[in-house]
PAGU-773479 format. One record per residue (C-alpha): x, y, z; residue number from 1; residue in one letter. Coordinates in steps of 0.5 Angstrom, whole numbers, padded with zeros to 4 digits, always signed. Last residue first. Layout:
REM PAGU-773479
(r (X; Y; Z); NUM; A)
...
END
This chain:
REM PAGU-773479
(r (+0013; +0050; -0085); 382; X)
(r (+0011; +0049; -0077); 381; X)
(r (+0009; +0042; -0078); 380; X)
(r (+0014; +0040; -0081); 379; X)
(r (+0019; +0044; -0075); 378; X)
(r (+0015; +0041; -0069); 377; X)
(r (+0016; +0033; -0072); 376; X)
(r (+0023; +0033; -0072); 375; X)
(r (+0024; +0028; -0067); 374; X)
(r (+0018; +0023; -0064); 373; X)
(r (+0015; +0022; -0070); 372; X)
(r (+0011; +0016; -0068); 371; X)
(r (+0010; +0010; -0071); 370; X)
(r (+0002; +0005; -0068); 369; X)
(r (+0003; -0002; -0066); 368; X)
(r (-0002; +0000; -0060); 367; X)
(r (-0007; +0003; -0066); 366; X)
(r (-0009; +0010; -0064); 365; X)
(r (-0016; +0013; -0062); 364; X)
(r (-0017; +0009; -0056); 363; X)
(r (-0010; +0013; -0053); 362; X)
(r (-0015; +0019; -0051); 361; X)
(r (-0010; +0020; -0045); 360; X)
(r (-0004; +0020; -0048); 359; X)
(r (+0001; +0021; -0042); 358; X)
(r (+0007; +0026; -0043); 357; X)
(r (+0014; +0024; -0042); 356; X)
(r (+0020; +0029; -0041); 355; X)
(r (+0021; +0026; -0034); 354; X)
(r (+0014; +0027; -0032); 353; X)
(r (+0008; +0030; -0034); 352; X)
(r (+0000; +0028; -0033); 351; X)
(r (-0006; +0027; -0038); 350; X)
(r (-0005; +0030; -0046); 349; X)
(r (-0011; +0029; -0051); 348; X)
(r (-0008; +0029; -0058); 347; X)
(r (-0010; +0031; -0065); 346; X)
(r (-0007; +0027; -0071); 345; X)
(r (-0003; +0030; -0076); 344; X)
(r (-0001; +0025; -0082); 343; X)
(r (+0006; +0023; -0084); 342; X)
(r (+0008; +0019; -0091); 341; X)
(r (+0015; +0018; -0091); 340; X)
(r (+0018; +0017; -0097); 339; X)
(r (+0024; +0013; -0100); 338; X)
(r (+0021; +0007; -0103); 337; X)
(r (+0014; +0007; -0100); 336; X)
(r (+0014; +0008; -0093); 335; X)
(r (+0006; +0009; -0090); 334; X)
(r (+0002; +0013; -0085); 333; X)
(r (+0007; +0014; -0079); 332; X)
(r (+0003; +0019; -0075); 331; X)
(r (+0005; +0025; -0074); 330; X)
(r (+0002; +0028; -0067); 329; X)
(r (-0001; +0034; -0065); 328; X)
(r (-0004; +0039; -0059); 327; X)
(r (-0008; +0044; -0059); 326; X)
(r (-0007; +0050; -0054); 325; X)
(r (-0005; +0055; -0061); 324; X)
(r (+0000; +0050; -0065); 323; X)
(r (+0003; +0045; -0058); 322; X)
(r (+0007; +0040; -0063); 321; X)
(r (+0007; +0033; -0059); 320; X)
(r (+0013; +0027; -0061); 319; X)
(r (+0019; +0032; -0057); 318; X)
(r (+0015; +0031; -0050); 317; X)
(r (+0017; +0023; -0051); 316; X)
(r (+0009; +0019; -0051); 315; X)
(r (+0005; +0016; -0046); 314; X)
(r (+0001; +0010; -0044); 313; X)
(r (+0001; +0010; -0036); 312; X)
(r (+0004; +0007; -0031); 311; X)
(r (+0003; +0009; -0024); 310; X)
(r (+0007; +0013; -0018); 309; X)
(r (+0007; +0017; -0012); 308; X)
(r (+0012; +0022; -0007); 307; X)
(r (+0016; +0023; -0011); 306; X)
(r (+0020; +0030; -0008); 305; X)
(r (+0022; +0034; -0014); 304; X)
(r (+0028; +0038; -0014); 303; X)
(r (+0031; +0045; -0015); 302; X)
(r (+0038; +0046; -0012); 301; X)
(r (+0043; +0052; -0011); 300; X)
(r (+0049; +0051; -0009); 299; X)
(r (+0051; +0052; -0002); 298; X)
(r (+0055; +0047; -0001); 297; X)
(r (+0059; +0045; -0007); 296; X)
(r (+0058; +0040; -0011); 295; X)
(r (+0060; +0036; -0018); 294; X)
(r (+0066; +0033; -0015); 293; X)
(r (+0063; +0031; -0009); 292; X)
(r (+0057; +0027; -0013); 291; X)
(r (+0060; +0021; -0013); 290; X)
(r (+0060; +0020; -0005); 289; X)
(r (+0053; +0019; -0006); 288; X)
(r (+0049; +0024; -0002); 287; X)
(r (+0047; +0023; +0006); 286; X)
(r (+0040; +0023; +0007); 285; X)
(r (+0035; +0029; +0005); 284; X)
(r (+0034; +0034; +0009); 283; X)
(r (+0026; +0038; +0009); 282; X)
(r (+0025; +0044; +0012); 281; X)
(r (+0018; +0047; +0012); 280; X)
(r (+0014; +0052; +0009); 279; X)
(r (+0009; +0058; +0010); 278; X)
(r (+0013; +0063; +0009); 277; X)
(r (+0012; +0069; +0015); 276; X)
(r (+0010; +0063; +0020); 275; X)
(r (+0016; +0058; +0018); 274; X)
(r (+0012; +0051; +0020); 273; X)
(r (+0016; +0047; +0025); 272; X)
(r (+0014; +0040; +0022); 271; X)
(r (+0022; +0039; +0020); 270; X)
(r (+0022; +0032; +0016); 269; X)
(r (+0028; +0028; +0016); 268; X)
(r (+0031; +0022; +0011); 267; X)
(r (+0027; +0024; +0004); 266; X)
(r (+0031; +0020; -0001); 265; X)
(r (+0037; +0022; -0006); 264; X)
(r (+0038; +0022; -0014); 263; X)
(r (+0041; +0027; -0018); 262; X)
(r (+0039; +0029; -0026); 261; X)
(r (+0045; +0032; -0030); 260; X)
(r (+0042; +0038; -0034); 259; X)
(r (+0048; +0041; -0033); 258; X)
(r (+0049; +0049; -0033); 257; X)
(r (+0051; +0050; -0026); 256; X)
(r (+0044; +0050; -0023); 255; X)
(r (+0044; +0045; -0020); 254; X)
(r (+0038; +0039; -0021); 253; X)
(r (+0034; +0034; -0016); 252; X)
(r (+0030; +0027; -0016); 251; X)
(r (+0028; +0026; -0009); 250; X)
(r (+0026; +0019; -0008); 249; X)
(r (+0021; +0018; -0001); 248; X)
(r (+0025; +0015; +0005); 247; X)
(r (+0021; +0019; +0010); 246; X)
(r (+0014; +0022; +0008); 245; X)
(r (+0011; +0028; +0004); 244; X)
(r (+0005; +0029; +0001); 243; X)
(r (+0001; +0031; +0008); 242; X)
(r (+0006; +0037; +0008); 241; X)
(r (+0005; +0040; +0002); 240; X)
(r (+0000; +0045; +0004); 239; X)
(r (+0006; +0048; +0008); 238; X)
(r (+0010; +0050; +0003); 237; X)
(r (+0017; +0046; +0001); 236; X)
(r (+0024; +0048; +0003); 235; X)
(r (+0029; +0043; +0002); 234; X)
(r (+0035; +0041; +0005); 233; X)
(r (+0041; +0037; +0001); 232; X)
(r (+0047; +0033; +0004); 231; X)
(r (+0054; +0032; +0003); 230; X)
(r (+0058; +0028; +0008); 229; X)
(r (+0065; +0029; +0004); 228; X)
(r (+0065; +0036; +0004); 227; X)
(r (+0068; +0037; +0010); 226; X)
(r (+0068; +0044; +0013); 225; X)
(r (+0072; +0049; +0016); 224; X)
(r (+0073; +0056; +0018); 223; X)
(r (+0077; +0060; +0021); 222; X)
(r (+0078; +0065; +0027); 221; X)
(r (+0073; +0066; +0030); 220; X)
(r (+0073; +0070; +0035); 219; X)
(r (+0069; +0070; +0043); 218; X)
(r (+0076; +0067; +0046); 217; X)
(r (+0080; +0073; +0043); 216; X)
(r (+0085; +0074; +0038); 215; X)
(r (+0090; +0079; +0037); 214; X)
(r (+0093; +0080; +0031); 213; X)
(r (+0100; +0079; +0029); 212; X)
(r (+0100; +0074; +0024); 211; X)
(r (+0093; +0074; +0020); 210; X)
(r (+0086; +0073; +0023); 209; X)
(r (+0080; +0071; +0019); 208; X)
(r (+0081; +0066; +0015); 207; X)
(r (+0075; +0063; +0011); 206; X)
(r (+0073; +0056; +0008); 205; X)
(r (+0080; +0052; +0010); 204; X)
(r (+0077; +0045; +0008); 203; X)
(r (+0077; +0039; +0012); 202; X)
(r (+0079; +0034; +0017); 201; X)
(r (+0076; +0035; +0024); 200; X)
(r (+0078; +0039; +0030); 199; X)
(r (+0084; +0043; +0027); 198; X)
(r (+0090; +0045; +0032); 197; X)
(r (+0092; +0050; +0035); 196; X)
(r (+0098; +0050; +0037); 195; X)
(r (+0100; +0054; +0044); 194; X)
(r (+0105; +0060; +0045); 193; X)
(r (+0111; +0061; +0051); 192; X)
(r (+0113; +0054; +0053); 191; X)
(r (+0116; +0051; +0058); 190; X)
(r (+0120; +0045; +0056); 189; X)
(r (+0125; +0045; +0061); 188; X)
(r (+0122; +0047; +0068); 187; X)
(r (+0118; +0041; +0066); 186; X)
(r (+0111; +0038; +0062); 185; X)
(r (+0112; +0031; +0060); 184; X)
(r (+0105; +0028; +0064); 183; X)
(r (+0102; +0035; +0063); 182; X)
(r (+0102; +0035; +0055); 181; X)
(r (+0100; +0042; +0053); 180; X)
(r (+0094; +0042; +0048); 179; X)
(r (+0091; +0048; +0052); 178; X)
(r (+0085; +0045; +0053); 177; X)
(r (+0090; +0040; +0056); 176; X)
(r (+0094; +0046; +0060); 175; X)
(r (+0087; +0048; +0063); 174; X)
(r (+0086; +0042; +0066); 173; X)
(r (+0092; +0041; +0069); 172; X)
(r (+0091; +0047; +0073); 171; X)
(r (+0085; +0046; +0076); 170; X)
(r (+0088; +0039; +0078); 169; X)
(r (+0093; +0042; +0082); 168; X)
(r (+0089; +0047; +0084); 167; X)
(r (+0085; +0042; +0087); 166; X)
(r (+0091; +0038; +0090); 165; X)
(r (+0094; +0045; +0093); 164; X)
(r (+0087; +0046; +0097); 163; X)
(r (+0086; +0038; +0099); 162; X)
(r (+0094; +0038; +0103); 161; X)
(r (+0092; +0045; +0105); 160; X)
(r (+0086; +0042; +0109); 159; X)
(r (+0088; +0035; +0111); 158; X)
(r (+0095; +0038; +0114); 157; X)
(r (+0091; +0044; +0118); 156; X)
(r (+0086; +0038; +0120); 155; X)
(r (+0092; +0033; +0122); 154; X)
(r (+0094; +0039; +0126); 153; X)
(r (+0088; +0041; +0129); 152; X)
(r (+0087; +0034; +0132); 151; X)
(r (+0093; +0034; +0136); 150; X)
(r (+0098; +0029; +0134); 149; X)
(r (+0101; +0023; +0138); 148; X)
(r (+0094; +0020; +0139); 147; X)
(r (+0096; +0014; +0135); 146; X)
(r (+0091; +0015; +0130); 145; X)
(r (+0093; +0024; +0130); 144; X)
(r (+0100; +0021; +0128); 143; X)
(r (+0099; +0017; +0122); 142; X)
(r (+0094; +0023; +0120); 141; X)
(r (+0100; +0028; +0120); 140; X)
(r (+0104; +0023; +0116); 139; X)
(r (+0099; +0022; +0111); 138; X)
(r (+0098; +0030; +0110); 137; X)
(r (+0105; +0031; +0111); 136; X)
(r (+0107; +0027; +0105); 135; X)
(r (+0101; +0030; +0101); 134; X)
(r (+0104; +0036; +0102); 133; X)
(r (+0110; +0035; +0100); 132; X)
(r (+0108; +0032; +0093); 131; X)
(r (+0103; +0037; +0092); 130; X)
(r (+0108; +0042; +0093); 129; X)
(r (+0112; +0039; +0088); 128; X)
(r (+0105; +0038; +0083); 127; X)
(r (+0104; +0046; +0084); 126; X)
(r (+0110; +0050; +0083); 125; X)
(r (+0109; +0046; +0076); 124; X)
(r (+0102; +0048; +0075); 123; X)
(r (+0104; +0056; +0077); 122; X)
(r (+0109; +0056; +0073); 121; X)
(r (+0106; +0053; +0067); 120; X)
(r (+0101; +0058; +0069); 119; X)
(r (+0105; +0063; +0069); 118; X)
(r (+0108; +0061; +0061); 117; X)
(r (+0101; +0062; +0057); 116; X)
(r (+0100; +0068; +0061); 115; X)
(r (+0105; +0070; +0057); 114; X)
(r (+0102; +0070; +0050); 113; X)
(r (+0102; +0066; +0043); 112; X)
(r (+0098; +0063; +0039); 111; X)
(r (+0100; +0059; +0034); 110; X)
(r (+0096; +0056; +0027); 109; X)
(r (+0093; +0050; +0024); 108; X)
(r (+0097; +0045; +0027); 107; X)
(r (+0094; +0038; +0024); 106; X)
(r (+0090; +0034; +0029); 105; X)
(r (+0085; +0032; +0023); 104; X)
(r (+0087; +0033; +0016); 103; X)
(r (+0087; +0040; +0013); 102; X)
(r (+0087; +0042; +0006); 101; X)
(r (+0087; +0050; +0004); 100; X)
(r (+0082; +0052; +0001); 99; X)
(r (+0082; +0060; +0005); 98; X)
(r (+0090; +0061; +0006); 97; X)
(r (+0095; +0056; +0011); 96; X)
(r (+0101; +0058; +0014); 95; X)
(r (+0099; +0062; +0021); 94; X)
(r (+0105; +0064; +0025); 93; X)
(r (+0105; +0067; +0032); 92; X)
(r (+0097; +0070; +0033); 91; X)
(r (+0097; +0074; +0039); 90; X)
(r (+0094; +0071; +0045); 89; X)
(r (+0087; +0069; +0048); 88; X)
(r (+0084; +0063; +0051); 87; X)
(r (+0080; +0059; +0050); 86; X)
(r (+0080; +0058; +0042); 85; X)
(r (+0077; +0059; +0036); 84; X)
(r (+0076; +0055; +0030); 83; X)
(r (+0068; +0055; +0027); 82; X)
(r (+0067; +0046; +0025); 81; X)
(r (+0063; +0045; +0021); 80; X)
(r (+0061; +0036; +0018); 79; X)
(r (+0058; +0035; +0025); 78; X)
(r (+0054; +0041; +0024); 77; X)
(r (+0051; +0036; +0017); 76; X)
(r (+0054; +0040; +0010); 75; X)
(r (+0049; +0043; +0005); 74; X)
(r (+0047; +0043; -0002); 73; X)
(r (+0041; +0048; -0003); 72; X)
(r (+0033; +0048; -0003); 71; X)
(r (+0028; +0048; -0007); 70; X)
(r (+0021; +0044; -0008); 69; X)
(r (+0016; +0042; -0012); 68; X)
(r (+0012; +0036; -0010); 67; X)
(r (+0011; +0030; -0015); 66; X)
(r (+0006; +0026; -0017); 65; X)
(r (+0010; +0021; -0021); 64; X)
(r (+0009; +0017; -0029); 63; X)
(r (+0012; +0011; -0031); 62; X)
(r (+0011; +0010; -0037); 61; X)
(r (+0008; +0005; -0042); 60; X)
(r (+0010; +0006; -0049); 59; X)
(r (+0006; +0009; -0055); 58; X)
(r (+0012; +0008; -0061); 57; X)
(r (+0018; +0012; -0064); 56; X)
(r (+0021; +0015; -0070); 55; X)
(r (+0027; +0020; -0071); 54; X)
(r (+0029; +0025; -0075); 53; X)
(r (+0036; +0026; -0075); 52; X)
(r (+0034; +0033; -0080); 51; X)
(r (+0039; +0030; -0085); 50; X)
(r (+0037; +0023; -0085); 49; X)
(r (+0029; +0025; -0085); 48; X)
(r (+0032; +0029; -0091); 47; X)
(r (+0035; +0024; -0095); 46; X)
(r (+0029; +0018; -0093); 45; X)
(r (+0024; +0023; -0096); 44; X)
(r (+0019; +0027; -0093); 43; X)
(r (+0011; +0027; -0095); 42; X)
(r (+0007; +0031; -0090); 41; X)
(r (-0001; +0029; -0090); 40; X)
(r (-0006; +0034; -0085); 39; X)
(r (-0007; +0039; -0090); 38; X)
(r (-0008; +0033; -0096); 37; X)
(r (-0014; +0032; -0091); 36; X)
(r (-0017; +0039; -0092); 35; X)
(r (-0016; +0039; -0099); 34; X)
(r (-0019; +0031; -0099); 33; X)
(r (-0024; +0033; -0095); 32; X)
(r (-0026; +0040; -0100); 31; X)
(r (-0025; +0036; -0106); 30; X)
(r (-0031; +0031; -0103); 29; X)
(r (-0035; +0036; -0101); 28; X)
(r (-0035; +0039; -0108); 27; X)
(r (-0036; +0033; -0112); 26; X)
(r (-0042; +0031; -0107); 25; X)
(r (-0045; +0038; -0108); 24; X)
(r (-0043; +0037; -0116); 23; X)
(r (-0047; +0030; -0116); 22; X)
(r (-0054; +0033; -0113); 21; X)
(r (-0054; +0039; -0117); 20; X)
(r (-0054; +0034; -0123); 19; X)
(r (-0059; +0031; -0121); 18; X)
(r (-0064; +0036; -0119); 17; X)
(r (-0063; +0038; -0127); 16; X)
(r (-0064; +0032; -0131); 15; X)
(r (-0070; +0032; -0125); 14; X)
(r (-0073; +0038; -0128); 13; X)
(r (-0072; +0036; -0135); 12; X)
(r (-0076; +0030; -0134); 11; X)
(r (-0082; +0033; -0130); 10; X)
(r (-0082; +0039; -0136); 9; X)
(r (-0080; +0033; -0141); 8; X)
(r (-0086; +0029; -0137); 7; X)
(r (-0092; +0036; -0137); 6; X)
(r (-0090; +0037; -0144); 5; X)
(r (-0092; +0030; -0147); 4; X)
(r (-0099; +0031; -0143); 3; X)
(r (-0100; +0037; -0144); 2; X)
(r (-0100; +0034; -0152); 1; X)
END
């Protein structure tokens, strides 16, 4: 009889150990399947339409170390030009207003004054006496050869002959920088005012005289700037330095509101160190000439100065969900008629370039894995 109640005590005790058993496992299992039904969305084909949702792969990227760096567009000096003159004198005409173009050669405004006249006097006075002299200069040395003459007239003759040449040359050298034509210089076309005439073709970028004023040789007058050959300078710190070599690719924005990317290269690296800043200057080759319409000297630049590459797995910035400092993907599980059956997947991000970002643990999908590259923030956000 002990016997018989001992094995159904034993027996009900392992009906019971049992049952336990299988409500754990069935418990654990529902729980797994509820947490991986939180990581699965379903979308159909209608709202994938709607959304403009869009399906990508892993890739091979290129991605770049790049050196941070700001700057602005810039002219070269030869490309700026600061419009003074020699000599002073009052303002006769000026036509011309800030963005005004100029060619090279062409009359940028008259300068008057009555000195102008004197010395156009004194030129002439001096070439017709120059030509006297000069005849009695060779006739006196005729005569000091033969011994006709005295020694101290030929010297005298020599003397006056050489002091009216050199005043004549002085002269003549101040009416060229005066744009007086010396060649065709006669009483009849003497002048009163003077052309000033614009170095290089460009545009008018400041004015600073008008009619009647008076203008001295330390003014400036005007400016003007040749857009054509634009360039950009860059300021980057001095721990960076090492990173950066000629020829290197710039990669660079403005800031007009365009997300428009430019390209140019690393042409000369100023190794002048600013004290207070720690910086140095970098200028970048010549733009292309495409680009004119688009800049301005002066606008405001941000660039990245490439200075390595590698090719790495990665994915569009726009696949990768950032939810509290982890990242997620959703990966394509299956279509089946009009659905779509996503799965949120952890991802490990490397490097970033371009909008691309590296996949570091890439052994965690397939090669032939799809990707949710557009849409996937707004699913997993509801």
């Amino acid at each position: 009889m002990k016997n018989t109640t001992m094995s159904i005590l034993c027996a009900a005790l392992l009906s019971f150990y049992s049952c336990s058993n299988e409500a754990a496992v069935t418990d654990n299992q529902l729980i797994e399947e509820q947490e991986e039904s939180f990581d699965l969305y379903a979308v159909n084909t209608a709202q994938f339409a709607t959304a403009e949702m869009q399906l990508t792969t892993l890739q091979e990227i290129p991605f770049h170390e790049v050196v941070k760096a700001t700057g602005s567009v810039k002219v070269p000096p030869e490309s700026m030009a600061s419009i003074g003159t020699y000599f002073e004198g009052t303002v006769k005409q000026i036509k011309l207003l800030p963005g005004s173009i100029v060619n090279q050669g062409d009359v940028l405004f008259r300068l008057e004054n009555p000195e102008f006249v004197e010395m156009q006097q004194a030129f002439l006075e001096a070439k017709n006496q120059l030509l006297s002299l000069k005849s009695d200069f060779e006739r006196q040395e005729k005569l000091y050869q033969n011994s006709v003459s005295s020694q101290k007239n030929f010297i005298k003759a020599e003397s006056d002959y050489h002091v009216v040449r050199v005043r004549h040359e002085s002269l003549a050298k101040k009416l060229t920088l005066m744009g007086v034509n010396t060649n065709t210089l006669t009483t009849n076309n003497i002048t009163t005012s003077i052309a000033v005439r614009a170095p290089i073709a460009g545009q008018i970028t400041s004015i600073n005289i008008g009619t009647g004023s008076y203008l001295q040789p330390s003014q400036v007058a005007m400016t003007i700037v040749n857009t054509e050959n634009l360039m950009i300078e860059l300021t980057v710190f001095e721990k960076d330095l090492a990173k950066i070599s000629k020829d290197q690719t710039i990669e660079f924005t403005l800031q007009n509101g365009s997300k428009e990317s430019y390209q140019t290269t690393v042409q000369l690296i100023n190794k002048q160190i600013d004290s207070q800043n720690r910086t140095v200057m970098i200028h970048s080759a010549e733009l292309n000439n495409e680009y004119n319409a688009q800049m301005s000297p002066g606008m405001y630049v941000e660039a990245d100065i490439i200075c390595s590459s590698s090719s790495r797995i990665g994915l569009p910035e726009s696949a990768v969900v950032d939810i509290d400092g982890t990242y997620y993907i959703l990966v394509l599980q299956s279509k089946k008629g009009d659905t779509y059956l996503f799965k949120k997947q952890e991802l490990t991000l490397g490097k970033q370039s371009n909008s691309f970002v590296e996949v570091e643990n890439k052994q965690d999908f397939a090669d032939s894995i799809r990707i949710l590259s557009k849409g996937a923030f707004n699913l997993i956000a509801e």
